[in-house]
VEXZAMI-82698 format. One record per residue (C-alpha): residue number from 1; residue in one letter; x, y, z. Coordinates in steps of 0.05 Angstrom, whole numbers, plus 32768, in hexadecimal, padded with zeros to 4 digits. Layout:
> NUM, a, X, Y, Z
...
# end
This chain:
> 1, x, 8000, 8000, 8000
> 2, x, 8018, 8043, 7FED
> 3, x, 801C, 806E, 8030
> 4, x, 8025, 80AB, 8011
> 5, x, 7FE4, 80A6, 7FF6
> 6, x, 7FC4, 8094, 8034
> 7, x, 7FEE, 80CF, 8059
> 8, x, 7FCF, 8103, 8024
> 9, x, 7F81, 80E5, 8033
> 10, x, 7F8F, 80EA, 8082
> 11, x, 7FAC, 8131, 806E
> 12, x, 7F69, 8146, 8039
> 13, x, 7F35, 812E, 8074
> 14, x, 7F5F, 8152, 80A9
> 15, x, 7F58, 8196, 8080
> 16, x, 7F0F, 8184, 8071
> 17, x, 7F09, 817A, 80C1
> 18, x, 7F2B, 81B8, 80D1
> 19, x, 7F01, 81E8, 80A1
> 20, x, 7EC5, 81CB, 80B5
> 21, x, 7EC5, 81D7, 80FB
> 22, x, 7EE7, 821F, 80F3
> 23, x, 7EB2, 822E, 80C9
> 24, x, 7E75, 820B, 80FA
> 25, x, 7E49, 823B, 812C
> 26, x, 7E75, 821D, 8165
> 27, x, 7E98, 824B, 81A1
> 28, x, 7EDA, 8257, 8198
> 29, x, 7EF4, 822A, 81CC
> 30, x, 7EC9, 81F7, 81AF
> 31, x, 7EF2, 8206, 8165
> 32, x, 7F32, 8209, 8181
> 33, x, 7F27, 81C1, 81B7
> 34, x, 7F15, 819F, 8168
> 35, x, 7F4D, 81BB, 8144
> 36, x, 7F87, 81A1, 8170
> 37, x, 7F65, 8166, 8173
> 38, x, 7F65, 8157, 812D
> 39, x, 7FAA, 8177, 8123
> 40, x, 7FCE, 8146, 8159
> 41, x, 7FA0, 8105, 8152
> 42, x, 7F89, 8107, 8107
> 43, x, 7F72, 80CE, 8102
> 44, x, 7F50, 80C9, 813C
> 45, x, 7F40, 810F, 8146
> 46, x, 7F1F, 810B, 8101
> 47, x, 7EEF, 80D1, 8110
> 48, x, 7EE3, 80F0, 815C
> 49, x, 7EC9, 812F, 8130
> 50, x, 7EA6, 8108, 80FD
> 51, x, 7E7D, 80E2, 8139
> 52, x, 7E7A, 8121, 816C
> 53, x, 7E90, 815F, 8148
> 54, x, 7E65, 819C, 8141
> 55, x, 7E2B, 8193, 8110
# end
């Protein structure tokens, strides 16, 4: 398998995470708790703010 491939998807869905939630009718605090999330787990972080993330 071709990890640089699966690096740039992980990388495309973080960004898509990211502007999503900087762009959602959350607080602040609420923006700022989901972006280091998803910037230091990405993985994770994106499938915690796919389940629980502002709507």
């Amino acid at each position: 398998m071709n990890y640089g491939i699966l690096g740039a998807i992980v990388f495309v869905l973080g960004v898509y995470a990211i502007y999503r939630v900087l762009t959602s009718g959350a607080t602040t605090g609420t923006k700022a708790i989901w972006c280091i999330v998803i910037l230091l787990l990405p993985v994770i972080g994106f499938i915690a703010w796919l389940v629980a993330g502002p709507k």
